[in-house]
C-alpha positions in Angstrom: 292.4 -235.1 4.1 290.8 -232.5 1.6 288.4 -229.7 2.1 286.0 -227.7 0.6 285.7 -223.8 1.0 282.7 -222.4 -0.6 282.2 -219.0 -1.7 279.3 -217.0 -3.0 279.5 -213.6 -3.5 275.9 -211.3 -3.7 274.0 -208.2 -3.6 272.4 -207.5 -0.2 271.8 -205.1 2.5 274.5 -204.5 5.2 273.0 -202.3 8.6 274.2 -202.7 12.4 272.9 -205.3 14.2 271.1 -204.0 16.8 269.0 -201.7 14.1 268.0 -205.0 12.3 266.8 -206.8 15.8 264.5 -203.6 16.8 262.4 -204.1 13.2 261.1 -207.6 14.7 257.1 -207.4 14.7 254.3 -209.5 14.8 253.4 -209.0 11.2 257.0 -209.3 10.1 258.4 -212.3 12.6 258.1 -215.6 10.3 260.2 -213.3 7.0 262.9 -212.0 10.1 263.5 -215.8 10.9 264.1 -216.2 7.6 266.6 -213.7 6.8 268.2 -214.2 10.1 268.8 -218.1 8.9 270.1 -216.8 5.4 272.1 -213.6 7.0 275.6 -213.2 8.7 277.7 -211.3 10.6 280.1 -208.9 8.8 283.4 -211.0 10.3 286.0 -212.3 8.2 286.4 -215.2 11.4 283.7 -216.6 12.0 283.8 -215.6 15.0 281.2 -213.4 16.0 278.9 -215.0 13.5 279.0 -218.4 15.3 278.3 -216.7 19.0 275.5 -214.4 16.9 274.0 -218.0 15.7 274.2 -220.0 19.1 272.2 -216.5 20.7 269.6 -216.7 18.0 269.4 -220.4 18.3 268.9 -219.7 21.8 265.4 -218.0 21.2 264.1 -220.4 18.0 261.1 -221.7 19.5 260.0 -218.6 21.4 257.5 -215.9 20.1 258.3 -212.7 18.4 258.7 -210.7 21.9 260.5 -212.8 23.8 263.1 -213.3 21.1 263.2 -210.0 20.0 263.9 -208.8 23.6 266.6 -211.4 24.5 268.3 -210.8 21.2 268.6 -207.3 22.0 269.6 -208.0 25.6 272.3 -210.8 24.8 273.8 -208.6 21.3 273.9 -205.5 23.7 275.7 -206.8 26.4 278.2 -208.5 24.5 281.9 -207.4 24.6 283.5 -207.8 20.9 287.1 -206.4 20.1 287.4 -205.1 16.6 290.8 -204.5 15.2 290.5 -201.4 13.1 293.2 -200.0 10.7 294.5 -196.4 11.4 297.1 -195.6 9.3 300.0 -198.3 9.0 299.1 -199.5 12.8 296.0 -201.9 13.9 293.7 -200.5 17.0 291.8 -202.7 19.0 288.5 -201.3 20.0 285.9 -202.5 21.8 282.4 -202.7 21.1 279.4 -204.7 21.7 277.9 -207.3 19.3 275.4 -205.2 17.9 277.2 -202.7 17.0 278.8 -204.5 14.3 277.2 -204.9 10.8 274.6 -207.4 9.7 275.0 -209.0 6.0 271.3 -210.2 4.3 272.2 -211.5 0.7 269.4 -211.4 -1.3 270.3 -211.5 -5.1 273.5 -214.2 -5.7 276.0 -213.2 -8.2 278.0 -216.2 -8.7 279.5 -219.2 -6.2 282.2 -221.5 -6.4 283.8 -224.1 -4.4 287.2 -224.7 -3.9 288.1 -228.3 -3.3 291.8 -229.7 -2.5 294.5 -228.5 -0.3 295.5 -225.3 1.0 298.0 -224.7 -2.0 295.5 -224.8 -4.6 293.7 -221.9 -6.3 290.8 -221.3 -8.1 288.6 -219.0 -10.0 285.3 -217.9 -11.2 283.6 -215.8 -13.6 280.1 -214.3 -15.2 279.3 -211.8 -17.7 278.6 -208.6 -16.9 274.7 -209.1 -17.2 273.3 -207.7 -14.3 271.4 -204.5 -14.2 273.0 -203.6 -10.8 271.3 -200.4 -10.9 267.9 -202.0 -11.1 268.8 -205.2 -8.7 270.3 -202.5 -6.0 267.0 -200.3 -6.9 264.7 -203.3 -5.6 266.6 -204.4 -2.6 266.4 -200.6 -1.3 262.8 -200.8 -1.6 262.5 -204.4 0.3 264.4 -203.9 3.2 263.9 -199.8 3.2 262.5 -200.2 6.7 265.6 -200.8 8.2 267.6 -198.1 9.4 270.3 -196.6 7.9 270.5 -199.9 5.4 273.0 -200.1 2.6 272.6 -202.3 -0.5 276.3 -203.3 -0.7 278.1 -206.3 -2.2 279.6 -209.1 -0.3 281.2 -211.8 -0.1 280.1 -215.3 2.0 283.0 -218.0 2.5 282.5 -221.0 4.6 284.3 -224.4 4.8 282.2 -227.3 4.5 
């Protein structure tokens, strides 16, 4: 039975977690749903994404406070363990879910999806006309209110 992986790689804004959950307001609530729907976890498992997903699912239907408080709560009182290189060896640390870094894509690069088996492989490519500058310019200014924010790229695989 086939697959299909699909990958999309952008220009976004990567901050911790936690920092993105304490900018939830009343003015800015319906625009956080948003980006929280559109947003992942920085996890190249899946992992702490999916458990990230079922807590904000959790919360949908309540109003800004209430989800803004348990979302803090829940992220903060849940034990991750995040395998970090030092050197040639791998040390597991521990840290709590919202410590870990939050990815918002807003400007899509390119996308492709891989269909077949496991064995296959496949590539993509664009020209070079971007004004990354410019695009990196503009995301800094929409989502300057978050704390210690970096427009990065990234990279968004999933399996469909």
């Amino acid at each position: 039975m086939g697959f299909s992986v699909n990958s999309t790689v952008s220009l976004g804004v990567k901050v911790k977690l936690i920092d993105f959950l304490d900018q939830i307001n009343e003015t800015n609530f319906n625009e956080m749903k948003r980006v929280m729907e559109n947003g992942f976890m920085e996890d190249e498992n899946y992992v702490y994404n999916g458990i990230f997903m079922k807590m904000r699912m959790k919360y949908e239907k309540e109003n800004w406070e209430v989800m803004k408080e348990n979302l803090k709560r829940d992220v903060m009182s849940y034990d991750v363990y995040v395998d970090k290189k030092v050197g040639k060896k791998i040390k597991r640390e521990m840290k709590r879910l919202g410590e870990l870094m939050y990815l918002i894509p807003e400007v899509e690069i390119m996308n492709m999806t891989k269909w077949g088996s496991e064995e296959s492989l496949n590539g993509v490519s664009r020209s070079m006309d971007i004004d990354f500058g410019k695009v990196k310019e503009e995301i800094g200014v929409k989502y300057g209110f978050l704390p210690n924010m970096e427009v990065v790229m990234m990279i968004r695989q999933s399996i469909d």
